[in-house]
C-alpha positions as CSV (number, residue, x, y, z in Angstrom):
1,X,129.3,129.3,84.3
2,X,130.0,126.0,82.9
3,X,127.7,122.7,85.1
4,X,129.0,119.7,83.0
5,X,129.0,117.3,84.9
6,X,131.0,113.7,84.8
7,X,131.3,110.5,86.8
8,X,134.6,110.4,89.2
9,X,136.2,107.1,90.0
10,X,134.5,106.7,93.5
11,X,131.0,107.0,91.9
12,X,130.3,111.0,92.9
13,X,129.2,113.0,90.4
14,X,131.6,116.5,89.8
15,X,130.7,119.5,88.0
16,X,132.9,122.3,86.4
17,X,131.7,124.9,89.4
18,X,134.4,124.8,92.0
19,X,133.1,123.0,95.4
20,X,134.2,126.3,97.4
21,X,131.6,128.5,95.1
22,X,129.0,125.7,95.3
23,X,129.6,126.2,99.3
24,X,129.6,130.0,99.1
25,X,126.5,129.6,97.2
26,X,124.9,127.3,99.9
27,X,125.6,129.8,102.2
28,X,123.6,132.6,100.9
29,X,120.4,130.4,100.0
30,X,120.9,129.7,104.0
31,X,120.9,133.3,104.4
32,X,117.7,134.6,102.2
33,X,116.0,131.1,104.1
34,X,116.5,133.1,107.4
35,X,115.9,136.2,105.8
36,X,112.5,135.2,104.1
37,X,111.4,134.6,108.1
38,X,111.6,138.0,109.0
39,X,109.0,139.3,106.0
40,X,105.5,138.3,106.2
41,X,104.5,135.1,104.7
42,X,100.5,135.7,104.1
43,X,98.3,138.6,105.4
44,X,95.7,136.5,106.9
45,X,96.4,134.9,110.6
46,X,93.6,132.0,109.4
47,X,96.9,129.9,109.1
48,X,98.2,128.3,112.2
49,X,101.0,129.8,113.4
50,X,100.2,133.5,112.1
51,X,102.7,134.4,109.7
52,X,101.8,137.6,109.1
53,X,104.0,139.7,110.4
54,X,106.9,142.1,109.5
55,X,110.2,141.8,111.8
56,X,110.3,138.6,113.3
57,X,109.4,135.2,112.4
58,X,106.7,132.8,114.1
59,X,105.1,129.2,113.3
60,X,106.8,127.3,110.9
61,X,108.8,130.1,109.9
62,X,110.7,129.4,113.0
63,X,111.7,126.5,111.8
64,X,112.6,127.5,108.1
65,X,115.1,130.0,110.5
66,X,116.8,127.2,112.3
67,X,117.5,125.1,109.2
68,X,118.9,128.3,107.3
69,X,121.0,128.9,110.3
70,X,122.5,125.7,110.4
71,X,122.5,125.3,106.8
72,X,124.7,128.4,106.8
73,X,126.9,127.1,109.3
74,X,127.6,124.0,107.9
75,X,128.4,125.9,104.4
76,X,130.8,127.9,106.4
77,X,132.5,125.1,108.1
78,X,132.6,123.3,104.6
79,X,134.4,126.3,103.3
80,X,137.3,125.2,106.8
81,X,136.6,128.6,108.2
82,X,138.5,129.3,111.5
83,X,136.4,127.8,114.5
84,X,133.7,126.1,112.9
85,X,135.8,123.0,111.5
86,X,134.0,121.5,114.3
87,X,130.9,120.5,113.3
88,X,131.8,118.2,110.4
89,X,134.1,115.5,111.6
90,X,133.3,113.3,109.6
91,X,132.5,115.3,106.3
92,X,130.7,118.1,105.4
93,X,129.0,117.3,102.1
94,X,126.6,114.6,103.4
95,X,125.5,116.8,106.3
96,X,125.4,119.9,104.0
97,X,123.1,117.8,101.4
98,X,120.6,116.9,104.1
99,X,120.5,120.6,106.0
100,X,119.6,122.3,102.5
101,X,117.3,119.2,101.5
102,X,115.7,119.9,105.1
103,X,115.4,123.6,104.5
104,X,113.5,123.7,101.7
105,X,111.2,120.6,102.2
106,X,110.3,122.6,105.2
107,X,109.9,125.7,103.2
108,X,108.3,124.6,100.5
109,X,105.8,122.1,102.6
110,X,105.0,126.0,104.7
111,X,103.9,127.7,101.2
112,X,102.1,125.0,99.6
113,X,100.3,124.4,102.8
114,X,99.6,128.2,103.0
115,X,98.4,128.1,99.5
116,X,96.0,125.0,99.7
117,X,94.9,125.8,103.1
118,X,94.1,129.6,102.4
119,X,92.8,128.9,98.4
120,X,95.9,129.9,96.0
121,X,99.5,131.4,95.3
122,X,97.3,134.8,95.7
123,X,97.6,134.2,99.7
124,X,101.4,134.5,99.5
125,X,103.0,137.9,100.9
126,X,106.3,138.6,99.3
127,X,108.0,136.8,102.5
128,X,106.3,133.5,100.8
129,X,108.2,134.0,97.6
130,X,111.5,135.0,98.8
131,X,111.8,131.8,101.4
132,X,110.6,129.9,98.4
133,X,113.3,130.9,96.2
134,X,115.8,131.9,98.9
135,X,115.3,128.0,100.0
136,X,115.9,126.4,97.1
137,X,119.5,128.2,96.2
138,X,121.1,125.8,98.6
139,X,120.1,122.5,96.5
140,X,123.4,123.4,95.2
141,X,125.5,121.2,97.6
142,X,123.7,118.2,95.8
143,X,126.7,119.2,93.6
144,X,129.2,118.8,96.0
145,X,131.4,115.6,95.6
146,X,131.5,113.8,98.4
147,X,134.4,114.4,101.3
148,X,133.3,112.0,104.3
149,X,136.3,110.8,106.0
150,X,137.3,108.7,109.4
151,X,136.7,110.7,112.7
152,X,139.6,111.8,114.7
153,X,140.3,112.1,118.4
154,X,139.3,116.3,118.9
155,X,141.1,118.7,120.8
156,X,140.9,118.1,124.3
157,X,139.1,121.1,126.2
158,X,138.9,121.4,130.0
159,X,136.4,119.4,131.8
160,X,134.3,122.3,133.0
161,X,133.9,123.0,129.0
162,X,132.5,119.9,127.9
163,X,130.6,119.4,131.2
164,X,128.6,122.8,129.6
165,X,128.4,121.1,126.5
166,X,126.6,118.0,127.8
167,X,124.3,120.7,129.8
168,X,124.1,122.9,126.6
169,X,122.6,119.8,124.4
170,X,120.3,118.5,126.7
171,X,118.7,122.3,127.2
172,X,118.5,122.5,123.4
173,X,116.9,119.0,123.6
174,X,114.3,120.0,126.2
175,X,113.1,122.8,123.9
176,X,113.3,120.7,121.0
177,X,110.6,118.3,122.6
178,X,108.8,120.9,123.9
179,X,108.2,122.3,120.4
180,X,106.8,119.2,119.1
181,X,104.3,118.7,122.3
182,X,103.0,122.4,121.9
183,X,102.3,122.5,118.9
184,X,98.2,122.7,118.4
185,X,96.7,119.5,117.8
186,X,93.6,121.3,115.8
187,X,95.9,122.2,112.7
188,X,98.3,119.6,111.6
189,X,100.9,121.8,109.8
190,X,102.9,122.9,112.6
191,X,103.4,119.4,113.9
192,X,104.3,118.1,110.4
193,X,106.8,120.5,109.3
194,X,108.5,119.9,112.7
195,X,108.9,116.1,111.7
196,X,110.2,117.6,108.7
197,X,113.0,119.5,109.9
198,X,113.6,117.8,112.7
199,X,114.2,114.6,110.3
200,X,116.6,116.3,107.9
201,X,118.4,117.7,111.1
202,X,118.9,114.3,113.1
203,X,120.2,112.5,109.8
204,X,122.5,115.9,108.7
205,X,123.8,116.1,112.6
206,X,124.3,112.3,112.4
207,X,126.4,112.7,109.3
208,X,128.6,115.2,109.9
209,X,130.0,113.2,113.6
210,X,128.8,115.3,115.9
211,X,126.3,112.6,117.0
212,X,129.6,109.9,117.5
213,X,131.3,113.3,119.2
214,X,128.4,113.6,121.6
215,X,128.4,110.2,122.3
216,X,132.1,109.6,123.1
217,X,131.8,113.0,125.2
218,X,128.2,111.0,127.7
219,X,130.9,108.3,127.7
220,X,133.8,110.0,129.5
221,X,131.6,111.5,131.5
222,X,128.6,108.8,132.3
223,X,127.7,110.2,135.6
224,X,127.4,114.2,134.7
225,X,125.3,112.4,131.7
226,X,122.8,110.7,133.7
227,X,121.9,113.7,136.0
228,X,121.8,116.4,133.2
229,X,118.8,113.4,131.5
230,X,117.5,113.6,135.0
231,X,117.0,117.1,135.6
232,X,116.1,117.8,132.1
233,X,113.0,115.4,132.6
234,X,112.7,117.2,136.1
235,X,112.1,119.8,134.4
236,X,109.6,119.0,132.1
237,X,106.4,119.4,134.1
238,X,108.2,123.3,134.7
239,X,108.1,124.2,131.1
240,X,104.6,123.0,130.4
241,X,101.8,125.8,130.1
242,X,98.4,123.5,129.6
243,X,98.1,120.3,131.2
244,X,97.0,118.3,128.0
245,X,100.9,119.0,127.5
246,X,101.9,117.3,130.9
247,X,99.5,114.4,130.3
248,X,100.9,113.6,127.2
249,X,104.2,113.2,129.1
250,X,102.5,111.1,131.5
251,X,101.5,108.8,129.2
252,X,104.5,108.6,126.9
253,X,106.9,107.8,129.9
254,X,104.0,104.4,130.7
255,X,104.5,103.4,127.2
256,X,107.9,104.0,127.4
257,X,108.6,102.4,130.7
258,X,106.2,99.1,129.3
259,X,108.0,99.1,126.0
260,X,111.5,98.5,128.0
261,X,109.8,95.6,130.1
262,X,108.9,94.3,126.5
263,X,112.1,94.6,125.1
264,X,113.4,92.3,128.2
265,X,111.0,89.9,126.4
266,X,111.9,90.7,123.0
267,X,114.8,92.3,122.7
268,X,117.3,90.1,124.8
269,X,115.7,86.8,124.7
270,X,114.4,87.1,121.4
271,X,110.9,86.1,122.6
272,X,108.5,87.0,119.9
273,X,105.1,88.0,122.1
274,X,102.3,89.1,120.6
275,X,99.8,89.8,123.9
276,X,102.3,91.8,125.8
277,X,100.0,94.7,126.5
278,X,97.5,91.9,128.7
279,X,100.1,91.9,131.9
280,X,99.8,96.2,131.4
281,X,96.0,95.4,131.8
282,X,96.6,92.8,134.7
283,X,98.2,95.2,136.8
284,X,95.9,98.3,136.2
285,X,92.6,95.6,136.9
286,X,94.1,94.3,140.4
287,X,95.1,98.0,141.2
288,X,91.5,98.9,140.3
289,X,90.5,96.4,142.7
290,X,92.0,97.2,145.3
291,X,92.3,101.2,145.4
292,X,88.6,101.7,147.2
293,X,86.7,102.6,144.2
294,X,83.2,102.4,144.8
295,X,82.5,100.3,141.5
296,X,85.0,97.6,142.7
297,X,84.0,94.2,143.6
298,X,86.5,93.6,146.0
299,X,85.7,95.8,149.6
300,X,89.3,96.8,150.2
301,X,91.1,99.7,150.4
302,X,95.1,99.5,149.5
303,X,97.5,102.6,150.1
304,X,99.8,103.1,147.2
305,X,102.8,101.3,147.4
306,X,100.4,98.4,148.6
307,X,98.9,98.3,145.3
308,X,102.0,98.6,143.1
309,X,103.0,95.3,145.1
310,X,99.8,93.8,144.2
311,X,100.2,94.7,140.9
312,X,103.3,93.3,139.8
313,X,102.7,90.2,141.7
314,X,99.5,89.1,140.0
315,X,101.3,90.3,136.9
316,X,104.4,87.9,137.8
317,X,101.9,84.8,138.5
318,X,99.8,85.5,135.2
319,X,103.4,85.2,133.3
320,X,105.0,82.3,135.4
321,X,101.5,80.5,134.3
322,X,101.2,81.8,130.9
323,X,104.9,80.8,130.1
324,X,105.1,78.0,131.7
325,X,103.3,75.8,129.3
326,X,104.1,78.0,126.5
327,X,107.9,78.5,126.6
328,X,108.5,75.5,125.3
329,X,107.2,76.6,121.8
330,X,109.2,78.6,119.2
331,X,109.0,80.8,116.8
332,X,105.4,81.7,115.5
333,X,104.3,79.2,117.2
334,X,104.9,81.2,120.8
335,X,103.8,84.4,118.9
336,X,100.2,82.2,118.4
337,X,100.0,81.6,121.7
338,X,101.2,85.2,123.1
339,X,98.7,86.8,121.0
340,X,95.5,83.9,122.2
341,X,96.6,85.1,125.6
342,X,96.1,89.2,125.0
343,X,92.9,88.2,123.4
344,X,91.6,85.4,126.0
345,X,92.5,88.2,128.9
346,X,90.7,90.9,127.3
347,X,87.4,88.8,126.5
348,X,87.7,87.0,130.2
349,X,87.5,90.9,131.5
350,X,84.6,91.4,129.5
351,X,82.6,88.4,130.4
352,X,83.2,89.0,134.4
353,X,80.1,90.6,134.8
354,X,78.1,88.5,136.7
355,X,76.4,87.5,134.5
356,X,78.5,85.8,131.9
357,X,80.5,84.7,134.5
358,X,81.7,85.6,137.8
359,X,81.4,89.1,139.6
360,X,85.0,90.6,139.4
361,X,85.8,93.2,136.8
362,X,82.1,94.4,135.9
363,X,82.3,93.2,132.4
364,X,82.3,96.2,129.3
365,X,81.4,98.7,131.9
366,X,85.1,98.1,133.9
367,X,85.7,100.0,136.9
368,X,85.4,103.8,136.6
369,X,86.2,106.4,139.7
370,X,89.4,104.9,140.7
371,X,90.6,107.4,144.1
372,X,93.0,109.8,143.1
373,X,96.9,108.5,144.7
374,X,98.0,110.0,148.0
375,X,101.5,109.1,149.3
376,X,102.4,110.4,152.9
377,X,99.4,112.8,152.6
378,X,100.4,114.0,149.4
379,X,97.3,114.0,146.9
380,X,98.3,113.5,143.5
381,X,95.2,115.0,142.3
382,X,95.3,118.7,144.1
383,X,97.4,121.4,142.9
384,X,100.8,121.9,144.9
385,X,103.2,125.3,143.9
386,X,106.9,124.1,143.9
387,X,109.7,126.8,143.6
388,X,106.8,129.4,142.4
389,X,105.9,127.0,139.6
390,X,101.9,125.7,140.4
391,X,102.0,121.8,139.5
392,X,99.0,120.1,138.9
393,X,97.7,116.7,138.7
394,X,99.4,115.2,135.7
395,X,102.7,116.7,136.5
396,X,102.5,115.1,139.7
397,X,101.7,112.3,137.9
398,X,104.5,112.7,135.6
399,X,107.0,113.0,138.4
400,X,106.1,109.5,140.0
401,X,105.9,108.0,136.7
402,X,109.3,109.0,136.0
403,X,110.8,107.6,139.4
404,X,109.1,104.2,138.2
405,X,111.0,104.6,135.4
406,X,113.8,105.0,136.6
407,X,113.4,102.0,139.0
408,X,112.7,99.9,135.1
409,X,115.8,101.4,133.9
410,X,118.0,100.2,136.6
411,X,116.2,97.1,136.4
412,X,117.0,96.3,132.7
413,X,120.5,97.9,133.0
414,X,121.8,95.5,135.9
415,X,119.3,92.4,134.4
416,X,121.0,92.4,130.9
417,X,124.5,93.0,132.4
418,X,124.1,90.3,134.7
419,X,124.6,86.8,134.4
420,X,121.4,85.7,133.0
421,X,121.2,88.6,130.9
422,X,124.2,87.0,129.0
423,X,122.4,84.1,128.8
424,X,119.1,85.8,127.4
425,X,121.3,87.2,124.7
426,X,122.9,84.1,124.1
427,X,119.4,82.0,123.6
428,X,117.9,84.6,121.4
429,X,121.3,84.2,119.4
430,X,121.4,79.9,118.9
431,X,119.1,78.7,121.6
432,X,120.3,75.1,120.5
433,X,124.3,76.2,121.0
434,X,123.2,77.9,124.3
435,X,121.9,74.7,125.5
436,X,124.5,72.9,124.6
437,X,126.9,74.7,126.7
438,X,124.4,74.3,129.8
439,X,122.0,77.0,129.4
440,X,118.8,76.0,131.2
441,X,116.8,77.8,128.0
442,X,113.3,76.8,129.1
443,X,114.3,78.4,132.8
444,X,116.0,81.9,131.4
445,X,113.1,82.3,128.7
446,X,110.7,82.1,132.2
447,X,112.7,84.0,133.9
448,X,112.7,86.8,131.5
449,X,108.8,86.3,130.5
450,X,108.4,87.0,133.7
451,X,110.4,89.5,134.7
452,X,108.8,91.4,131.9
453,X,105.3,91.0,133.2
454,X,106.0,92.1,136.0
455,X,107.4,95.3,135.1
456,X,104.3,96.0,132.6
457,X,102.1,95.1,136.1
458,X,103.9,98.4,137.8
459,X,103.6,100.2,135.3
460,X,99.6,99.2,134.8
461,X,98.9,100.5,138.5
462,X,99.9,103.7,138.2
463,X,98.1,103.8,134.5
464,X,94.8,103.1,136.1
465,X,95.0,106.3,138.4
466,X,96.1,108.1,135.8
467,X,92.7,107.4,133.5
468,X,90.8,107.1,136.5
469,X,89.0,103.9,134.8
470,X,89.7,100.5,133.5
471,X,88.0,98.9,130.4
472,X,88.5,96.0,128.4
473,X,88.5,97.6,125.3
474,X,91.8,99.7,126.0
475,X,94.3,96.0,126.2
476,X,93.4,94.9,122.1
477,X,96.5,93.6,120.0
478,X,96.1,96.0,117.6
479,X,93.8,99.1,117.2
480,X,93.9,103.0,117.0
481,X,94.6,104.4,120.1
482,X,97.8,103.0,122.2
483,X,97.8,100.7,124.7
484,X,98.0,98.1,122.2
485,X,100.3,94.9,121.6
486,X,101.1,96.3,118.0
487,X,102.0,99.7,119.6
488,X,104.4,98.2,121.7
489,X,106.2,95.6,119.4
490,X,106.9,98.4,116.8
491,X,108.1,100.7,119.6
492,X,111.2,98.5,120.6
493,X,111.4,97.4,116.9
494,X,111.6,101.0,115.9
495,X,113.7,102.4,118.7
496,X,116.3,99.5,118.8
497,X,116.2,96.3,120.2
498,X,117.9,95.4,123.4
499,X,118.9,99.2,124.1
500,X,117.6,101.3,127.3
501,X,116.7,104.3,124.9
502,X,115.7,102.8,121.8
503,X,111.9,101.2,123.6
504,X,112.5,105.3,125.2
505,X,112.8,107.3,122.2
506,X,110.5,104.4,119.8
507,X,107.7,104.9,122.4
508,X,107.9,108.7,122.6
509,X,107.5,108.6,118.6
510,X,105.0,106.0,117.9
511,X,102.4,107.9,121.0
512,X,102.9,111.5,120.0
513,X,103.0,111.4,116.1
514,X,99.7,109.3,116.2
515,X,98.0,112.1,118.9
516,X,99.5,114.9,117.1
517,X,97.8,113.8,113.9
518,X,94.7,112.4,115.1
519,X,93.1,113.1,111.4
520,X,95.5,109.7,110.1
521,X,94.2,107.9,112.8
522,X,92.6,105.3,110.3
523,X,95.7,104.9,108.5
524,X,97.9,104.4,111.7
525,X,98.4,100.2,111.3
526,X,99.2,101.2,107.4
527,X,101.5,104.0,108.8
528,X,103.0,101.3,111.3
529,X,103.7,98.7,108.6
530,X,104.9,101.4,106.3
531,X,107.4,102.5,109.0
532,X,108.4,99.1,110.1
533,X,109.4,98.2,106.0
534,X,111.5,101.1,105.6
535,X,113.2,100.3,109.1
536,X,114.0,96.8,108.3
537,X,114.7,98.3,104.5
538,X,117.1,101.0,105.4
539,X,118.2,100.1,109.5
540,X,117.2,96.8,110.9
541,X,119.0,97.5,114.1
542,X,116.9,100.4,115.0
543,X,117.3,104.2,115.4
544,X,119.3,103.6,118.6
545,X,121.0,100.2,117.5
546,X,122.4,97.8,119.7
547,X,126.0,97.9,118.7
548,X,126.3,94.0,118.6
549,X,123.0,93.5,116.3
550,X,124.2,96.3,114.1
551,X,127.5,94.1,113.6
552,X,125.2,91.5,112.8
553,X,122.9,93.0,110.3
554,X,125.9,94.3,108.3
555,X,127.8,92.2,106.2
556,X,131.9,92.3,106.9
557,X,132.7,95.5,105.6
558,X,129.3,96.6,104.8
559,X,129.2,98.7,108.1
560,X,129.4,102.2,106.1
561,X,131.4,104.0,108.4
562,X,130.0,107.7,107.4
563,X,126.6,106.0,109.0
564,X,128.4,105.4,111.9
565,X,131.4,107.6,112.0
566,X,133.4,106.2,115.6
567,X,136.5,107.8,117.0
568,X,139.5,106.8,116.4
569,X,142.6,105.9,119.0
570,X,140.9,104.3,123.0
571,X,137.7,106.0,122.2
572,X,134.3,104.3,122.7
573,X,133.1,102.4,119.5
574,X,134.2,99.5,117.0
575,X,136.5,100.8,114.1
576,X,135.4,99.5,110.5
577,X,138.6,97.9,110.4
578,X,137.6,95.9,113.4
579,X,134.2,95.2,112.1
């Protein structure tokens, strides 16, 4: 069979196989892939996952099975075969590239891991060699000449129908996350080849329009979207079988939920701060305080809701004072002073000991044994069974954190929709051409400096029950272990700025990939950096992009509509014509 190849007028490179064989061979690499999963892959369970067994797959080869699934799928629906047309809206080709790509970097990341980790290609059980070669066959849709065209309006189905699908996606995304979260923290592999495939997947779904699909679909039907996220993250706590699991959750939704009172700061008033993580450590200290532990200098004993008030309105004086004299500055010169205050709040706690100057916080030694929570004599720290399923202490701690942020959510959603949110957005835009047309600019930046405090204050109280003890050392600008400044800047600069789930999903990455591969831990800022160059590189608007900024960081007709494939006709989206 002849593979010349030569350049077409649009730049895509054709060979002399026809694309339908190059599909049809795509789709049986994607079948050997799942096939390799059911042979044993080494005889030895000393690698994670045990891949040992005959008959069914488990580990990694789990996910070497999805992404030879969906590989053959998307070969199939390349090929316009009767009811999966579907899934490439926008093109097949693209996604096609990026599910065989996926398939055997996962694959071949499984065997060479089992081949260093184990001593040599001897370790490998025929399973090994057949996913190795059985992944690579599909490589051949890097042949493929490209096909990506506009989306269309689909078929209309009947409410109840895509009601299930909404359901059906956020079920699949539940057990997505859940995979990441268990995956063992003592071996590395696992967690890595699931950033593998489930990088290749994102970008291939992305690609093909099913994302833009999915999206116009929540829009219809906003309401139906919102519970489905709310009882997915209901469930969460259910699904977990170890409570380092649940605790993880806990503290990704306080990162999360500080990240979006952040991107107030950053995201719609443009507000470069530098010492943001100092109001998350005012409002765990004054809940400290005043919770009745025994190490705390102040004799007083606050029930919860007391405390949370507390909280977030010591936060909201330390950022009316803070940004009072400060908000006048711009630029690097406010991140100076942001980043002076994180520090100066962090060496003040450590220095009120009493003996370096006054009595308050108990210097490096902070205050430890903070009392469990109890609301309306429910004890956040005992074990309570809910519909058969025993809950313990960081699910019920998951549970309240999730109501917070909820309350956050709402607060950002009505905040930038309001009146002064359109103001925010139009300072960070031309601060100079806001004021002109009577923007108080000093009084919003306040406004939303403070605002932002004080939801990092609520969500510092429940954060110091959680750990049970406040220290100094956990509110630095940058170190390797989140809380810190650094962690939460590249969090809403990763997820998307001014978005509710870009802070969401940027917090969720940046706190698990770090705890899953605790081994890189002294590489994390170079990691950081690394991630932030190829996001400003390759998507400056973020993963979840604010569709106005992504307007704005795209030339006129730069705004590569296969990135961003948007429905044609009234549905939601700007058109690249419009752009």
């Amino acid at each position: 069979m002849s593979t010349d190849t030569n350049k077409t007028t649009d730049g895509n490179t054709r060979t002399g196989a026809s694309p339908t064989m190059l599909r049809a061979i795509t789709a049986v690499g994607g079948l050997a892939s799942v096939v390799s999963t059911f042979l044993a892959w080494t005889w030895t369970d000393e690698f994670p996952g045990d891949l040992t067994f005959n008959g069914y797959p488990g580990g990694l080869q789990i996910l070497t099975l999805v992404l030879g699934l969906l590989t053959t799928v998307f070969a199939l629906s390349a090929m316009d075969l009767r009811g999966l047309r579907w899934l490439t809206p926008a093109g097949s080709t693209q996604a096609l590239r990026l599910m065989a790509l996926g398939t055997f970097a996962t694959t071949w990341f499984t065997v060479i891991a089992i081949a260093v980790d184990l001593g040599g290609l001897a370790n490998w059980e025929p399973g090994a060699w057949v996913a190795a070669i059985g992944s690579a066959i599909p490589l051949a849709a890097l042949l493929l000449p490209n096909d990506t065209r506009p989306l269309k309006r689909p078929a209309e189905l009947p409410s109840w129908a895509e009601i299930l699908i909404i359901a059906a996606v956020f079920a699949i995304g539940l057990y997505v996350v859940n995979y990441g979260i268990q995956t063992d923290p003592d071996h590395p592999e696992p967690f890595l080849g699931y950033l593998i495939a489930v990088g290749f997947a994102a970008v291939a779904l992305f690609k093909a329009g099913i994302v833009a699909r999915m999206s116009a679909l929540t829009a219809k039907y906003r309401s139906v979207t919102l519970l489905a996220a709310l009882v997915t993250a209901v469930a969460f706590p259910f699904t977990q079988d170890k409570a380092s699991y649940t605790e993880l959750g806990v503290n990704i939704l306080i990162f999360a939920t500080v990240a979006l009172g952040l991107n107030i700061v950053v995201g719609l008033a443009g507000l470069l701060d530098l010492g943001y993580v100092a109001f998350l450590g005012v409002g765990a200290y004054t809940a400290a305080l005043v919770s009745g532990s025994a190490s705390s200098t102040l004799d007083v004993h606050f029930p919860f809701w007391a405390a949370v008030i507390a909280g977030a309105v010591v936060s909201l004086i330390f950022g009316v004072v803070i940004g009072a004299p400060t908000l006048r500055l711009r630029g690097d010169y406010l991140a100076i002073v942001t980043l002076g205050f994180g520090e100066i709040f962090r060496l003040a706690m450590q220095n009120m000991d009493g003996v370096s100057g006054p009595s308050v916080t108990n210097g490096p030694d902070g205050i430890p044994n903070i009392p469990p929570l109890e609301i309306f004599g429910f004890n956040f720290d005992d074990e309570h069974t809910v519909l058969g399923r025993t809950l313990d202490s960081n699910a019920n701690y998951f549970l309240l954190m999730l109501l917070v942020t909820i309350v956050v959510v709402l607060v950002f959603s009505r905040a930038g929709n309001s009146r002064i949110g359109r103001a925010w957005v139009a300072i960070r835009e031309d601060e100079t051409a806001a004021t002109a047309m009577g923007i108080n600019g000093f009084r919003v930046k306040l406004i939303a400096f403070a605002l932002g405090a004080t939801l990092a204050g609520v969500a510092g109280t429940v954060w110091a029950h959680v750990q049970t003890t406040v220290v100094p050392e956990q509110y630095v600008f940058a170190g390797p272990v989140p809380p810190n400044s650094t962690f939460l800047l590249a969090a809403v600069i990763l997820g998307g700025m001014g978005t509710i789930g870009g802070p969401l999903l940027g917090a969720t990455l940046l706190f698990l990939i770090p705890k899953k591969l605790e081994f890189f831990q002294d590489y994390q800022l170079l990691a950081f950096g690394i991630a932030l160059i190829l996001i400003m590189r390759f998507r400056p608007e973020g993963i979840i992009p604010n569709r106005r900024q992504q307007l704005e960081y795209h030339e006129t007709g730069q705004l590569d509509v296969p990135d961003q494939p948007q429905l044609s006709g009234n549905a939601v989206g700007v058109t690249k014509a419009e752009a």
